[in-house]
DOZATOR-930534 format. One record per residue (C-alpha): residue in three letters; residue number from 1; x, z, y. Coordinates in nm, 2 decimals, always signed. Layout:
BEGIN
[node ALA, NUM, [X, Z, Y]]
...
This chain:
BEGIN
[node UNK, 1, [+2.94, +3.09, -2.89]]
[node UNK, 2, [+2.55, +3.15, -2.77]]
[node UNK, 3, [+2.68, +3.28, -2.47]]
[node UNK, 4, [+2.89, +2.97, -2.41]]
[node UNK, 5, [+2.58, +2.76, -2.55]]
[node UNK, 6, [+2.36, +2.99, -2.31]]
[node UNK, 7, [+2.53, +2.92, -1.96]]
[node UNK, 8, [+2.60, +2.55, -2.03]]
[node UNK, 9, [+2.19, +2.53, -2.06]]
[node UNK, 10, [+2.19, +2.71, -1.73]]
[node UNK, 11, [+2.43, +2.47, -1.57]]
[node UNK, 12, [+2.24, +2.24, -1.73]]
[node UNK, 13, [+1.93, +2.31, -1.59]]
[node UNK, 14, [+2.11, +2.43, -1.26]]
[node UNK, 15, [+2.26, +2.05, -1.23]]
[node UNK, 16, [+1.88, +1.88, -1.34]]
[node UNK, 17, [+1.69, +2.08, -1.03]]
[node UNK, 18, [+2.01, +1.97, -0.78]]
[node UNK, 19, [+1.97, +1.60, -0.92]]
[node UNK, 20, [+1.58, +1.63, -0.89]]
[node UNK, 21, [+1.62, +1.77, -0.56]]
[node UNK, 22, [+1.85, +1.47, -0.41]]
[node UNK, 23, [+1.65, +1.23, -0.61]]
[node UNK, 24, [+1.40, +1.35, -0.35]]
[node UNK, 25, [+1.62, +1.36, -0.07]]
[node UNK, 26, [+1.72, +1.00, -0.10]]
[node UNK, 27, [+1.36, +0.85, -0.04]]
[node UNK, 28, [+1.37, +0.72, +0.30]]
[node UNK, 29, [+1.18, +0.86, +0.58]]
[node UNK, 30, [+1.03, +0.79, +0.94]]
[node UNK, 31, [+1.27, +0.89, +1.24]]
[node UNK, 32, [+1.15, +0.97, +1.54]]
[node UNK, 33, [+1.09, +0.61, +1.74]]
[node UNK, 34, [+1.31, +0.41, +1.90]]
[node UNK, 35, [+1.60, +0.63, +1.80]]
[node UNK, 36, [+1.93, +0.48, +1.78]]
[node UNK, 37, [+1.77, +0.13, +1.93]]
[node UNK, 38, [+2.00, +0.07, +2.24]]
[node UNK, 39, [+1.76, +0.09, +2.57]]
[node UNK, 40, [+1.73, -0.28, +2.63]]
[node UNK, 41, [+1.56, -0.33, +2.31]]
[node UNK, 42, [+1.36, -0.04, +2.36]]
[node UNK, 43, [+1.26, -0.23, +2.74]]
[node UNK, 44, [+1.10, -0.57, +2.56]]
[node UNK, 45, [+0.81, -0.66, +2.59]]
[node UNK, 46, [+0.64, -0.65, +2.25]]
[node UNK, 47, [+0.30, -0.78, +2.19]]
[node UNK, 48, [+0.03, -0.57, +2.11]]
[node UNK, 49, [-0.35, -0.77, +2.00]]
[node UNK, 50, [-0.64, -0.67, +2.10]]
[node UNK, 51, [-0.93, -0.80, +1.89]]
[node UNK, 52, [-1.28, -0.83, +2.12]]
[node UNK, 53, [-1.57, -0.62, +2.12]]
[node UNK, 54, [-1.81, -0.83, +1.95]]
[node UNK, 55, [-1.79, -1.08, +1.69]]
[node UNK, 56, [-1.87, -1.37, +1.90]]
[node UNK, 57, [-1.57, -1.34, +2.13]]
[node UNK, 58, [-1.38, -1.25, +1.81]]
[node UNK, 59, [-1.50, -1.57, +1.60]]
[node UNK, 60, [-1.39, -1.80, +1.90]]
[node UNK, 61, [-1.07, -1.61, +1.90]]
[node UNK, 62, [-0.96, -1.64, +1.52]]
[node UNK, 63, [-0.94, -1.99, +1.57]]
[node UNK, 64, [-0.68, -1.97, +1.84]]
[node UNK, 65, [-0.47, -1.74, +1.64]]
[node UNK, 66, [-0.46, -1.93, +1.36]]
[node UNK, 67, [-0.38, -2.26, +1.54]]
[node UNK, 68, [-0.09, -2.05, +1.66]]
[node UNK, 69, [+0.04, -1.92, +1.36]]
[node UNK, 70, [+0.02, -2.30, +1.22]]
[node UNK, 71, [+0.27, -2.39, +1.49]]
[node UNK, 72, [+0.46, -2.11, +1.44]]
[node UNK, 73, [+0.59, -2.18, +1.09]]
[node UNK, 74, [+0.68, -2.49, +1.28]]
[node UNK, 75, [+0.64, -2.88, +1.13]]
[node UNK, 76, [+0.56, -2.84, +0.80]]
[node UNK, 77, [+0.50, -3.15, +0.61]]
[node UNK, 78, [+0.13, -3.24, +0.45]]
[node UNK, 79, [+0.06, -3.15, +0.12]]
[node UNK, 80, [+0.08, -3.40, -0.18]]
[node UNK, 81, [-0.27, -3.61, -0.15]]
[node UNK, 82, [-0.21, -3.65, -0.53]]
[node UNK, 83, [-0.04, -3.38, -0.76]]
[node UNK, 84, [+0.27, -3.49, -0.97]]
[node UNK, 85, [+0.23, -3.22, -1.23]]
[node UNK, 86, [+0.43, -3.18, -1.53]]
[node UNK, 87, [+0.26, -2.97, -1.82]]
[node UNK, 88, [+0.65, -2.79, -2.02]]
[node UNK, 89, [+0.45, -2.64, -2.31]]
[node UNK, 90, [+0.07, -2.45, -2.39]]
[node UNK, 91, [+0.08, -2.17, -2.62]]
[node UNK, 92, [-0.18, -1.98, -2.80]]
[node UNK, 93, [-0.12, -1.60, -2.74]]
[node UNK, 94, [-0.29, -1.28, -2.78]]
[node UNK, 95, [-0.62, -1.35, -2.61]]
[node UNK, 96, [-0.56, -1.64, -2.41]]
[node UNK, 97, [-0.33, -1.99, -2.37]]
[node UNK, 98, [+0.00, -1.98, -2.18]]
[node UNK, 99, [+0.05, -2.28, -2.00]]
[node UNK, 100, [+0.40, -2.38, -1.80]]
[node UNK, 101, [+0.38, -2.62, -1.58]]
[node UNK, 102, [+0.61, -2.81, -1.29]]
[node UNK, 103, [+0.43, -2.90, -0.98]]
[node UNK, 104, [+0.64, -3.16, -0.74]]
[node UNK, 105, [+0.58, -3.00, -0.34]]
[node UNK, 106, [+0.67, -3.33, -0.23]]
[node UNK, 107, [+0.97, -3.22, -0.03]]
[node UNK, 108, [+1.28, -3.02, -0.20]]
[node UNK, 109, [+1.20, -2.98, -0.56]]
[node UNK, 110, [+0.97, -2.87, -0.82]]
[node UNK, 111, [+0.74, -2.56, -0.81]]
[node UNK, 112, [+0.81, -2.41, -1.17]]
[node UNK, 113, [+0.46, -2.15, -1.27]]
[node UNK, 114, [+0.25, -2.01, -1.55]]
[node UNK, 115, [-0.08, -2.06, -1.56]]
[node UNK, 116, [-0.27, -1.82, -1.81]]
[node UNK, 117, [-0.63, -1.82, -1.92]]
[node UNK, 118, [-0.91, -1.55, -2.13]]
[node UNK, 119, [-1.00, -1.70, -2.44]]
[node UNK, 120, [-1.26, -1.50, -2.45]]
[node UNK, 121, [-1.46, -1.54, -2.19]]
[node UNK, 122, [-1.73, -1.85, -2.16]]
[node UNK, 123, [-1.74, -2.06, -1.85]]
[node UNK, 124, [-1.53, -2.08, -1.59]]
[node UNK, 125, [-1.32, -1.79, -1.51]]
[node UNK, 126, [-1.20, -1.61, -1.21]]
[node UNK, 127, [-0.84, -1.60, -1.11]]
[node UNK, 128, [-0.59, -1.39, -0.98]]
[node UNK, 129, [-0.28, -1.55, -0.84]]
[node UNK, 130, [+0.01, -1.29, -0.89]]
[node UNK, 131, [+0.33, -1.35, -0.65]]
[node UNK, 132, [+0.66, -1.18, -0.69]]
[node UNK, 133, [+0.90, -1.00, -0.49]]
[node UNK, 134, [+1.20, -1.08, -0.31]]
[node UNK, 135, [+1.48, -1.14, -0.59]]
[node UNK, 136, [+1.21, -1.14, -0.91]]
[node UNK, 137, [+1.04, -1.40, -1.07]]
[node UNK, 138, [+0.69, -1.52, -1.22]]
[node UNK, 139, [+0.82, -1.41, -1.54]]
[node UNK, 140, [+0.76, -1.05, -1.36]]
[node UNK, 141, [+0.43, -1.14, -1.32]]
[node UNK, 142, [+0.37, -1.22, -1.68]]
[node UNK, 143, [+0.59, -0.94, -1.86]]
[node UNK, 144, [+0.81, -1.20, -1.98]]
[node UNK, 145, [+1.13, -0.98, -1.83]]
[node UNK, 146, [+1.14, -0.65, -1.97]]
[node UNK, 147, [+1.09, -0.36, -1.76]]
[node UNK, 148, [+0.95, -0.48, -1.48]]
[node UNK, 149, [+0.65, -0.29, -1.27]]
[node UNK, 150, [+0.49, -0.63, -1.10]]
[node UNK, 151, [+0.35, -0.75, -1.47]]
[node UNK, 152, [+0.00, -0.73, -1.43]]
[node UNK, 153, [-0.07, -1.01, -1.64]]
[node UNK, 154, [-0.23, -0.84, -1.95]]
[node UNK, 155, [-0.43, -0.62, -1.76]]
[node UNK, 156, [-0.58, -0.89, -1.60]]
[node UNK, 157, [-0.64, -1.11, -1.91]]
[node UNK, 158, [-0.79, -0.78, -2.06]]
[node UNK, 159, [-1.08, -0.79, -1.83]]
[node UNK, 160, [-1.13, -1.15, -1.79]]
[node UNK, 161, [-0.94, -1.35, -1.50]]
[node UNK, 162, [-0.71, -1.62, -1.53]]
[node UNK, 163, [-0.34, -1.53, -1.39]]
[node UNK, 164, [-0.14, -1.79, -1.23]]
[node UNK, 165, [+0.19, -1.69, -1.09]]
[node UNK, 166, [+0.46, -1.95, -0.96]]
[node UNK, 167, [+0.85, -1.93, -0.88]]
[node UNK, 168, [+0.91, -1.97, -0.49]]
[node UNK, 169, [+1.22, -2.05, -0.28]]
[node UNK, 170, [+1.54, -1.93, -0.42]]
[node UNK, 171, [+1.42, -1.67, -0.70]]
[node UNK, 172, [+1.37, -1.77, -1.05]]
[node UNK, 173, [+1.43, -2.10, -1.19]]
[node UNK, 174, [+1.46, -2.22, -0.82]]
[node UNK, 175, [+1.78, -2.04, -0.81]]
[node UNK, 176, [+2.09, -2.32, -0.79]]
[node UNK, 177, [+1.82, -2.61, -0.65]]
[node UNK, 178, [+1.92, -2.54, -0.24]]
[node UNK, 179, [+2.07, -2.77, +0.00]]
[node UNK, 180, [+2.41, -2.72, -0.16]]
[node UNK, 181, [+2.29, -2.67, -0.54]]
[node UNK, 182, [+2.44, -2.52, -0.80]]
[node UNK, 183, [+2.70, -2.39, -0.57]]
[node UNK, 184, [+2.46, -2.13, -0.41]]
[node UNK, 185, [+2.34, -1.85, -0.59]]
[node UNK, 186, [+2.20, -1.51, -0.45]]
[node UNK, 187, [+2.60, -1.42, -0.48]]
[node UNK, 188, [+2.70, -1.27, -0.15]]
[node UNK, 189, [+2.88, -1.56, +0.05]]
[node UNK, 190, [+2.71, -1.84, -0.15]]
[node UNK, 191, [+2.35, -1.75, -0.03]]
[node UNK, 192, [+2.09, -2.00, -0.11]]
[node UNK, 193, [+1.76, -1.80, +0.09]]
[node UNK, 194, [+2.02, -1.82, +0.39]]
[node UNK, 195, [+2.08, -2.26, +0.36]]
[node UNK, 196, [+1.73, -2.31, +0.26]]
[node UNK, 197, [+1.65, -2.12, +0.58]]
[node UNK, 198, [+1.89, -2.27, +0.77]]
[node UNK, 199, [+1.82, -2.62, +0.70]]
[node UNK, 200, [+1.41, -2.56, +0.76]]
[node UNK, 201, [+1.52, -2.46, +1.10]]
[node UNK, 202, [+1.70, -2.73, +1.17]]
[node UNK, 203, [+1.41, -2.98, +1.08]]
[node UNK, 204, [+1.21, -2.74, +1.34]]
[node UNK, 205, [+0.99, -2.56, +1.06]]
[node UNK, 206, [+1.01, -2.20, +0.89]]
[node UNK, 207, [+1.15, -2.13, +0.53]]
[node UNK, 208, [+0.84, -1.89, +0.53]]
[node UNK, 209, [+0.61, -2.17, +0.63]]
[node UNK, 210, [+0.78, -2.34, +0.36]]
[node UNK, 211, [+0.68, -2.07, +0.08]]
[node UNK, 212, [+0.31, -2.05, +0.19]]
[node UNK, 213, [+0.32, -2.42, +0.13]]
[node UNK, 214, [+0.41, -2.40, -0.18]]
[node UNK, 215, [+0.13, -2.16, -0.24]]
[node UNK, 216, [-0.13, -2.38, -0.12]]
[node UNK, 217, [-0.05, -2.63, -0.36]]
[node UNK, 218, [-0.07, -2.37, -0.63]]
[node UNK, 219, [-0.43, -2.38, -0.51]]
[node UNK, 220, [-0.47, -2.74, -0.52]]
[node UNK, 221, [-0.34, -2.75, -0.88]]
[node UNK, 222, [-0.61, -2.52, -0.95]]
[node UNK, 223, [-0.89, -2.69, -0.73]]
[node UNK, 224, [-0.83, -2.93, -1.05]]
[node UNK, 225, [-0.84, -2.71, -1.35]]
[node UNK, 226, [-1.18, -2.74, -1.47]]
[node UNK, 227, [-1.18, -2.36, -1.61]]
[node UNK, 228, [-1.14, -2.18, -1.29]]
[node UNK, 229, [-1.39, -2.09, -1.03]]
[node UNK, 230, [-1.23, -2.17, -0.72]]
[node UNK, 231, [-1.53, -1.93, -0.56]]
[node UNK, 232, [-1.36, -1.65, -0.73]]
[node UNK, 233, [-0.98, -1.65, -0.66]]
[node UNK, 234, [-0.79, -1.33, -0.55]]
[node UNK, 235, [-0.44, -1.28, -0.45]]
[node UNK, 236, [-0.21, -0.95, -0.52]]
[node UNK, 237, [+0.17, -0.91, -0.49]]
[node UNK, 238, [+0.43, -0.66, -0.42]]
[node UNK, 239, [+0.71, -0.69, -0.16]]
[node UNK, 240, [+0.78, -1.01, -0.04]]
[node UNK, 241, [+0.46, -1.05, -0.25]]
[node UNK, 242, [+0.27, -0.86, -0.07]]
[node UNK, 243, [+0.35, -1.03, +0.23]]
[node UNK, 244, [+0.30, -1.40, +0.10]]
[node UNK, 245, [-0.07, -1.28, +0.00]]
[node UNK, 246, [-0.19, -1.12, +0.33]]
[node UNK, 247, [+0.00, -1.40, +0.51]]
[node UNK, 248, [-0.18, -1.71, +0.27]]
[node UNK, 249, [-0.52, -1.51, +0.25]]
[node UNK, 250, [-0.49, -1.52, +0.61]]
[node UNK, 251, [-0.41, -1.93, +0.61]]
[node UNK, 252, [-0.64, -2.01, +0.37]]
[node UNK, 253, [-1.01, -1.94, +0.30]]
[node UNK, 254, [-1.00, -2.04, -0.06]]
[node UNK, 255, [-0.85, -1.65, -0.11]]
[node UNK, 256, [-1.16, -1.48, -0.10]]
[node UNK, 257, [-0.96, -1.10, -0.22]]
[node UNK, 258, [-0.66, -0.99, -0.13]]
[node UNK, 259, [-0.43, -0.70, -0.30]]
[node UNK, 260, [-0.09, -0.64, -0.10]]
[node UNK, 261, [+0.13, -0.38, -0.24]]
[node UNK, 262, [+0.43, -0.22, -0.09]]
[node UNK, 263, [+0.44, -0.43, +0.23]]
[node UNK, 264, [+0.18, -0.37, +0.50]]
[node UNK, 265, [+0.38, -0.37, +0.75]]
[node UNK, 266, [+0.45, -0.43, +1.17]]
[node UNK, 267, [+0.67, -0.58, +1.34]]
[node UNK, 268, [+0.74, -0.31, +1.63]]
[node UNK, 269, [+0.74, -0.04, +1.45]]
[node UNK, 270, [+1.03, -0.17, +1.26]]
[node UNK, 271, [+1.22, -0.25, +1.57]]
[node UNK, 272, [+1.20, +0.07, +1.65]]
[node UNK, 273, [+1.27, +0.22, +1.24]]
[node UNK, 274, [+1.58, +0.00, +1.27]]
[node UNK, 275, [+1.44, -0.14, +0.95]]
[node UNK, 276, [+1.50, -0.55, +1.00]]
[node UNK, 277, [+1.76, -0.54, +0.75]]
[node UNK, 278, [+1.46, -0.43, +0.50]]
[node UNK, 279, [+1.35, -0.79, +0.51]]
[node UNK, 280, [+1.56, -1.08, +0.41]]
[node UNK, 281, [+1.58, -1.38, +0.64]]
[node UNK, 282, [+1.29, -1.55, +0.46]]
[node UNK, 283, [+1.06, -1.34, +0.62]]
[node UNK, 284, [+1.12, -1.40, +0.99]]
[node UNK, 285, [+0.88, -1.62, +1.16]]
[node UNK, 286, [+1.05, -1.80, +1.50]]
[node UNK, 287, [+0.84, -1.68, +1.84]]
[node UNK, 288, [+0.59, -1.45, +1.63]]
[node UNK, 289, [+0.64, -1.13, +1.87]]
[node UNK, 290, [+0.56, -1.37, +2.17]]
[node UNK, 291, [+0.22, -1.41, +2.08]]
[node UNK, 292, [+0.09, -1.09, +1.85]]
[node UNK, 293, [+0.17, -0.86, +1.59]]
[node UNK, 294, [+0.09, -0.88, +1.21]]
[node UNK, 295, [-0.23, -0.78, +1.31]]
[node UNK, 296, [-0.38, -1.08, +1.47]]
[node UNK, 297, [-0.26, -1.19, +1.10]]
[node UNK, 298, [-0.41, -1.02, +0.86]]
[node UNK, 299, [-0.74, -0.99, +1.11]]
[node UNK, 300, [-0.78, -1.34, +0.99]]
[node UNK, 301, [-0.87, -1.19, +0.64]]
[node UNK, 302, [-1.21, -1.00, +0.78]]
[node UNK, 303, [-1.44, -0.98, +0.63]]
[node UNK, 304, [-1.31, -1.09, +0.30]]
[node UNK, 305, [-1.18, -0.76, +0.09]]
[node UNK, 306, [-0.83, -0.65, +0.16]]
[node UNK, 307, [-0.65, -0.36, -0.05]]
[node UNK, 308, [-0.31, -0.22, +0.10]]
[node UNK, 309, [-0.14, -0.01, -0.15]]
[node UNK, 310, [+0.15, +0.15, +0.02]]
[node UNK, 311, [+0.42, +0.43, -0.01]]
[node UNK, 312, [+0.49, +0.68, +0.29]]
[node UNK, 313, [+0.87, +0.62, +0.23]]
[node UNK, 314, [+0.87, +0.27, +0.23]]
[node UNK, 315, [+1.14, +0.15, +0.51]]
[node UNK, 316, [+1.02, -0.18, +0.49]]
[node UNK, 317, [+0.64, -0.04, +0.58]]
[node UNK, 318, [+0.72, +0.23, +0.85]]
[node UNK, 319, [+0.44, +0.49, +0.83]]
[node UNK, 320, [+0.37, +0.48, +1.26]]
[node UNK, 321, [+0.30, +0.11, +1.20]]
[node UNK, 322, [+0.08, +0.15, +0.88]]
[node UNK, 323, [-0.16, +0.41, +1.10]]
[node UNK, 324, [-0.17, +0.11, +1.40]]
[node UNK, 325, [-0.26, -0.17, +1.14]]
[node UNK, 326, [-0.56, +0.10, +0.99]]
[node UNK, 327, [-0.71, +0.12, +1.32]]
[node UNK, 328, [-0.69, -0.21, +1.41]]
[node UNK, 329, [-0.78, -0.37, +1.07]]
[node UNK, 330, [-1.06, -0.13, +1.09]]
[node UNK, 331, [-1.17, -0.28, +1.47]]
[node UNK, 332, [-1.20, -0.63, +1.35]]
[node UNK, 333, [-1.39, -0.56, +1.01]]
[node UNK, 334, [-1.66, -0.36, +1.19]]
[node UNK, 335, [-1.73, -0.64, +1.37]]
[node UNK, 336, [-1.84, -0.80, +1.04]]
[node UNK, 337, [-2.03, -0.45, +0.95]]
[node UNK, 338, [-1.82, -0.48, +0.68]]
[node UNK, 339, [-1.56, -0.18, +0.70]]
[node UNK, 340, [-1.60, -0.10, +0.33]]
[node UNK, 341, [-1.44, -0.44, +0.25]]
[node UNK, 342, [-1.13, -0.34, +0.41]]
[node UNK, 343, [-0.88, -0.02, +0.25]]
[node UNK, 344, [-0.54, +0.13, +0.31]]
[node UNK, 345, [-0.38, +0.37, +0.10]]
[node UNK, 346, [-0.08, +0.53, +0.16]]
[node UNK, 347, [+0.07, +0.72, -0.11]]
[node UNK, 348, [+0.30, +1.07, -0.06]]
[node UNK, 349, [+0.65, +1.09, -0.14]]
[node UNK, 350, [+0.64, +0.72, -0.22]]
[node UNK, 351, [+0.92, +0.41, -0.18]]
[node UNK, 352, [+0.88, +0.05, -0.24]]
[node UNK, 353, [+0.76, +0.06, -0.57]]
[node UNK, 354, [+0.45, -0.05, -0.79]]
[node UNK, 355, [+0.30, +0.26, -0.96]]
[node UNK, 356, [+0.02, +0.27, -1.21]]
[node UNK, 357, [-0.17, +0.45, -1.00]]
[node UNK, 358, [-0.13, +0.15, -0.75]]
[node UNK, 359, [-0.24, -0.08, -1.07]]
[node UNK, 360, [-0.56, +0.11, -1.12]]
[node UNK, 361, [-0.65, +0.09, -0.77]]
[node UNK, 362, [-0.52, -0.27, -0.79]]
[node UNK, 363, [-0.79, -0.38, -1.10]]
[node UNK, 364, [-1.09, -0.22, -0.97]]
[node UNK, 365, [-1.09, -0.38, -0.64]]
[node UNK, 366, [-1.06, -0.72, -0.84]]
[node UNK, 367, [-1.35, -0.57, -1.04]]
[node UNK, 368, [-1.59, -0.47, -0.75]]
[node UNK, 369, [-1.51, -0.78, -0.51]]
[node UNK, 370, [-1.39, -1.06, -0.76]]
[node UNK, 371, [-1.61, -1.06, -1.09]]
């Protein structure tokens, strides 16, 4: 019986090292480029920026860009002048009030969000707005579904800032409130990212233009919220979060720090990954990779602080296009004299995930560039 009892440990442990060792395997890595890509693809012309030698030339230059960009995302509609907000309840919780609230954007729906703020801190408070992934929610953002790796709301409150953190298109409550309505869920063949997209596109604007929109007004709600300092307001998100940050930080000066986390990515380099299906049809912006690369984007952030918090294995984040964006990133802030301000890290043996680690690094950039 001990022998039986004996080898079934060794199986056992035989089995644990062969699932530890394709738990490994599975983590997706870099192939050599343009591998797979059929030649004609390989043949196109892609963009790559060059951001000028002094500041000058560089300052003139940013304004082009983001003229560009604005006409990019195509004709999106002004911003409500006047907010139609709607406050659902206020709560007193552990060391600060929960606040819901619905926002009206003024052209498909309401913007659903949580707004929470320190109870123990005097004066007005700096905020962090916290954005969500691709198929997640605020309540991510907040802890309020279990399990998740994107709460960073009570680490946050713990050290002082106001956390804000909003539903956008077709994730959360938004889910079921698409061209077609209930009748569209994320369900395969009933996909309400794909209409919303769609029917953007036909009114000759961007479902991504869209989203950073929404985010703006978010901003605007909080331009009126007495106990925030809209001089301290930092952005951090992972995934599609990640990407709305760098993108609204770049689109709007009110973001003055910017965490992205497990999306620093370019555009070539995941042409030649054969990595589009990484991103969802949100994310692409009509004509972008006629003008520039991300980039020209996220050089609109210099010299504000921006944190990139990234794993090796990430297909969404090829590693080849990481090491461009460092170099380049790291151009444009020197310009500034102001290199410190920007930082990649790029983790080993990492996917697409949110890591302590990555929370750490996350809080005290908050803490050195925010308080």
């Amino acid at each position: 019986m001990k022998k039986y009892i004996y080898l079934c440990v060794l199986v056992c442990m035989f089995l644990a090292g062969n699932f530890s060792i394709s738990a490994q395997e599975v983590l997706w890595k870099e192939q050599t480029a343009w591998k797979g890509v059929p030649e004609y693809y390989q043949k196109w012309d892609y963009p790559d920026f060059k951001f000028p030698s002094d500041l000058s030339s560089w300052k003139k230059e940013r304004v082009q860009v983001t003229e560009t960009l604005q006409k990019l995302l195509g004709d999106i509609p002004p911003r409500p002048k006047k907010l139609n907000v709607q406050t659902v309840f206020k709560k007193q919780m552990n060391g600060y009030i929960l606040e819901k609230f619905l926002i009206d954007n003024g052209v498909d729906g309401w913007i659903p969000g949580y707004l929470a703020i320190p109870t123990n801190v005097k004066g007005k408070v700096p905020l962090v707005l916290g954005l969500h992934g691709h198929s997640s929610s605020k309540d991510n953002i907040i802890g309020s579904n279990s399990s998740t790796a994107q709460d960073v709301l009570a680490l946050l409150i713990s050290k002082g800032y106001a956390v804000m953190a909003i539903d956008s298109y077709f994730n959360g409550e938004r889910k079921g409130t698409g061209p077609a309505g209930e009748l569209e869920t994320q369900a395969k063949g009933a996909d309400q990212e794909a209409s919303q997209f769609k029917i953007n596109l036909w009114f000759g604007r961007s479902l991504w233009g869209m989203q950073i929109r929404d985010e703006q007004i978010a901003l605007d709600y909080l331009n009126t919220r007495p106990e925030i300092d809209m001089e301290r307001i930092g952005v951090e998100g992972m995934s599609m979060g990640s990407t709305r940050a760098w993108w609204l930080a770049a689109l709007d000066s009110r973001i003055k720090v910017v965490v992205g986390v497990a999306c620093f990515t370019r555009y070539k380099e995941l042409i030649e990954q054969r990595e589009l299906q990484s991103h969802g049809i949100y994310y692409f912006v009509p004509g972008m990779l006629q003008h520039f690369d991300t980039e020209a984007v996220m050089g609109l952030i210099a010299p504000r602080p921006f944190l990139a918090l990234t794993g090796d294995s990430d297909s969404g984040s090829p590693l080849s296009g990481m090491k461009v964006l460092e170099k380049k990133l790291d151009t444009v802030y020197s310009l500034y004299k102001e290199n410190d301000k920007f930082k990649s890290i790029i983790y080993q043996n990492t996917g697409h995930v949110y890591t302590d680690d990555m929370k750490i690094e996350m809080l005290d950039w908050f803490e050195k560039y925010l308080k």
